[in-house]
ChimeraX commands (.cxc) that place a marker at each C-alpha (Angstrom):
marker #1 position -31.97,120.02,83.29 radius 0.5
marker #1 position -32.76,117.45,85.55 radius 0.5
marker #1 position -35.41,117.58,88.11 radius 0.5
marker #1 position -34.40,116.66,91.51 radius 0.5
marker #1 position -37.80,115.82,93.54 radius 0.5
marker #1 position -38.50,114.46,97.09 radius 0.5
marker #1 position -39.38,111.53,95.47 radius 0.5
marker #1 position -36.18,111.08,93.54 radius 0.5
marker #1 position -34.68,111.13,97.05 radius 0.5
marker #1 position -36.84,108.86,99.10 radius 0.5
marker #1 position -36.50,106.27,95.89 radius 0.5
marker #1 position -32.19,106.66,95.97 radius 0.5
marker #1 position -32.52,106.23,99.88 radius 0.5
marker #1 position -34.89,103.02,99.59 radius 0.5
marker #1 position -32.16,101.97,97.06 radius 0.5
marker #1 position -29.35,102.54,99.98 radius 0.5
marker #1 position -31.46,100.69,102.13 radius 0.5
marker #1 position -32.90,103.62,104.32 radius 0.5
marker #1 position -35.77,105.19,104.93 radius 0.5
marker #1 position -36.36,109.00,104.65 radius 0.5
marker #1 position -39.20,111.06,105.62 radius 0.5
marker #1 position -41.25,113.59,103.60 radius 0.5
marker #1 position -40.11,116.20,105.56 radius 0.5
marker #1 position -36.18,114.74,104.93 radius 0.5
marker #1 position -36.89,114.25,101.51 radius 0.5
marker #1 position -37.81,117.81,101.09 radius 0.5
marker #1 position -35.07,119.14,102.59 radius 0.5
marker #1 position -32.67,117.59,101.63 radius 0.5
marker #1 position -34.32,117.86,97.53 radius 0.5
marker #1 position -34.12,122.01,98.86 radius 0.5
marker #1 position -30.41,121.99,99.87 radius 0.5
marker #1 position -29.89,119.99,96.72 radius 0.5
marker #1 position -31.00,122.57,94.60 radius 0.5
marker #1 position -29.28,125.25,96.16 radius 0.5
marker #1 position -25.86,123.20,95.32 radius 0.5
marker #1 position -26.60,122.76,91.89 radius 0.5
marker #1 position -27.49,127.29,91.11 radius 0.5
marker #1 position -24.28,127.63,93.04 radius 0.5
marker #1 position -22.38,124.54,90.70 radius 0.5
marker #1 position -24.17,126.44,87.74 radius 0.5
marker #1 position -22.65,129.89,89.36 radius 0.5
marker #1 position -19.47,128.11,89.28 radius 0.5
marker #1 position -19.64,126.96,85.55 radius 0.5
marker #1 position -20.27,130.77,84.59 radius 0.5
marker #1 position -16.49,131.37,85.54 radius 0.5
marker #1 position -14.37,132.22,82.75 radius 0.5
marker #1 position -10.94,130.29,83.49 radius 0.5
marker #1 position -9.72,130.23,80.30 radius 0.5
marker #1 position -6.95,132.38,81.62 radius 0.5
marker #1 position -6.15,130.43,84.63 radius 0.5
marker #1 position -3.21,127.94,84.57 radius 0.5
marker #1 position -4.47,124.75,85.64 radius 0.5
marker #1 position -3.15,123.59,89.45 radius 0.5
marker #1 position -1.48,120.68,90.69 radius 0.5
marker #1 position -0.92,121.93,94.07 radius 0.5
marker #1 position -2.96,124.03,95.81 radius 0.5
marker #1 position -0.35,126.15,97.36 radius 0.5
marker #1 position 2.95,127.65,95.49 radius 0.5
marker #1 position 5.48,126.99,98.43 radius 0.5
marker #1 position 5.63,123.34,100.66 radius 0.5
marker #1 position 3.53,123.88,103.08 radius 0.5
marker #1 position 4.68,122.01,106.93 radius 0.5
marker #1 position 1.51,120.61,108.03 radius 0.5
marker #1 position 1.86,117.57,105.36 radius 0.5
marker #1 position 3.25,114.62,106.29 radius 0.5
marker #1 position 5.53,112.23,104.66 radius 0.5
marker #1 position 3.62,108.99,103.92 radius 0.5
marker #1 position 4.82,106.42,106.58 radius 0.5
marker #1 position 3.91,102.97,106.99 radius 0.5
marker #1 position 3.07,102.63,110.80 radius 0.5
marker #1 position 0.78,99.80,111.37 radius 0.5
marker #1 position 0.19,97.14,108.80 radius 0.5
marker #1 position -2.19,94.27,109.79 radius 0.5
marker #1 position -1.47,90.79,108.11 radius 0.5
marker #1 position -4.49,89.42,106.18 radius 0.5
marker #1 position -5.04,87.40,109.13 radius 0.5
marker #1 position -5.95,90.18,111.42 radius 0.5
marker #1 position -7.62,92.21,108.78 radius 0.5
marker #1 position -10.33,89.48,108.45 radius 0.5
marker #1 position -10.28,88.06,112.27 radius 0.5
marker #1 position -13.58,89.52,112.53 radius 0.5
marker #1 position -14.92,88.53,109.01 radius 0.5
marker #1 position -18.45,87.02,109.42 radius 0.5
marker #1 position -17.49,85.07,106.13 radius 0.5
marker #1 position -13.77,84.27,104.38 radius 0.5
marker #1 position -12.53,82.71,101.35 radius 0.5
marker #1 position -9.04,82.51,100.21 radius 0.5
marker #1 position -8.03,85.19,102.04 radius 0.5
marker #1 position -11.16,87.80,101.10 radius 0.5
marker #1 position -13.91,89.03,102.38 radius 0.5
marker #1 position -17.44,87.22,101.11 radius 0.5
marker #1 position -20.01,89.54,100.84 radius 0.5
marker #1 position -23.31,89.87,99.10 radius 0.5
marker #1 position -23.96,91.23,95.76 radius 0.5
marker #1 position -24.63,94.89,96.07 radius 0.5
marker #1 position -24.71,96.02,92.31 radius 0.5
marker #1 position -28.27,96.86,91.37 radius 0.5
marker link #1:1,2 radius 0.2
marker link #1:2,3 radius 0.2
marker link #1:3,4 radius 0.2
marker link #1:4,5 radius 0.2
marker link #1:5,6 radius 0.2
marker link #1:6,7 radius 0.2
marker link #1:7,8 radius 0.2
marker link #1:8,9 radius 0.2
marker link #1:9,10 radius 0.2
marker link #1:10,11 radius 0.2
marker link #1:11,12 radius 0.2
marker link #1:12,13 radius 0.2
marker link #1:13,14 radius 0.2
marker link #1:14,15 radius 0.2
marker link #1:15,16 radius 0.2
marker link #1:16,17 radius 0.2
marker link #1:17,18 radius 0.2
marker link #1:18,19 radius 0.2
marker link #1:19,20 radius 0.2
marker link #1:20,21 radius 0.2
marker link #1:21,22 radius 0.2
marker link #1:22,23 radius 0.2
marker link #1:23,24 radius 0.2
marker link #1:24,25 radius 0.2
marker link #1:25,26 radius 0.2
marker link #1:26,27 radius 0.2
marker link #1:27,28 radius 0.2
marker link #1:28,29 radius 0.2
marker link #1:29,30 radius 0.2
marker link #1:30,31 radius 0.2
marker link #1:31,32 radius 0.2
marker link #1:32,33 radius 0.2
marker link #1:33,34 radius 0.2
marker link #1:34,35 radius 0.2
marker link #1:35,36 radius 0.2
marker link #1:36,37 radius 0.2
marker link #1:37,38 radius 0.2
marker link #1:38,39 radius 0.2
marker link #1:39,40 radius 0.2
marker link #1:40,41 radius 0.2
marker link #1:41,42 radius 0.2
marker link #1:42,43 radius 0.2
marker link #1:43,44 radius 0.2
marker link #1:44,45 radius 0.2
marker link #1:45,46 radius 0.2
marker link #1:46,47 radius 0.2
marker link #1:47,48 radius 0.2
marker link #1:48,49 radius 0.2
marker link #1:49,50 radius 0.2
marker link #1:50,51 radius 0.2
marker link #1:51,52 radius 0.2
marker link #1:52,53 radius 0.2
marker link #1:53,54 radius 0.2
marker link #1:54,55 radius 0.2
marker link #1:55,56 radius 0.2
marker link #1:56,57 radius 0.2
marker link #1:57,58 radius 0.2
marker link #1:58,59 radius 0.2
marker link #1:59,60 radius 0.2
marker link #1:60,61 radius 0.2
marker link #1:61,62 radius 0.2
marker link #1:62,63 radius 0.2
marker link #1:63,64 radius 0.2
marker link #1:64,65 radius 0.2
marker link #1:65,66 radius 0.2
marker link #1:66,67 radius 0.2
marker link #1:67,68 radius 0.2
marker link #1:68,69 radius 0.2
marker link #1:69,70 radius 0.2
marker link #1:70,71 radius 0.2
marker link #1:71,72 radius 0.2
marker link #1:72,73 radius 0.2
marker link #1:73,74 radius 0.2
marker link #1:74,75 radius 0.2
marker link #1:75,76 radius 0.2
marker link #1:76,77 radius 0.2
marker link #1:77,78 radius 0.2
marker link #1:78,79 radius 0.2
marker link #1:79,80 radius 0.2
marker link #1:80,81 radius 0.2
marker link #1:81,82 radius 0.2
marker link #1:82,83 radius 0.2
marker link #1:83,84 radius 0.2
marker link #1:84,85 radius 0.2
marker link #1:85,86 radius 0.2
marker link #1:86,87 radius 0.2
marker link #1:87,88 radius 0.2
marker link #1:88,89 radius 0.2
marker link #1:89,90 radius 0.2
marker link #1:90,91 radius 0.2
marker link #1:91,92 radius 0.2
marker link #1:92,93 radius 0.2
marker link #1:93,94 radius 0.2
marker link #1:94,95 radius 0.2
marker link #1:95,96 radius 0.2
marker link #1:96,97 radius 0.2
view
């Protein structure tokens, strides 16, 4: 299994452009391997016998809403505040490492 470190952390935050601290990096490499036992709890779970959901709940439930169109900006709007355009897109950097 993979070893999640501190380190692993500071070096994916450096890679998202942020800085963490040691202290951050340990906690949050601490919560992260509390997740995983409880993922690994989760994989121990026979559900061979379970029929596989679509919905979450057997009867409509009232609190979802029917997908309505409300306010639509024209591309215009959407890229009024842009710092840089072209044909209609926003021109960004390349982020892919």
């Amino acid at each position: 299994m993979t070893q999640y470190t501190p380190d692993t952390f500071k070096l994916l935050a450096k890679q998202l452009r942020f800085e963490l601290s040691d202290e951050e990096a340990i906690d949050i490499s601490n919560e992260f391997e509390v997740l995983i036992h409880q993922m690994n709890l989760l994989d121990k779970i026979d559900t061979s016998k379970c029929e596989p959901m679509v919905y979450p709940f057997e009867e409509e439930t009232s609190f979802m809403r029917e997908d309505v169109v409300e306010q639509v900006f024209t591309q215009e709007e959407a890229l009024l505040n842009a710092p840089q355009k072209k044909n209609g897109f926003f021109v960004t950097r390349k982020v892919v490492l």
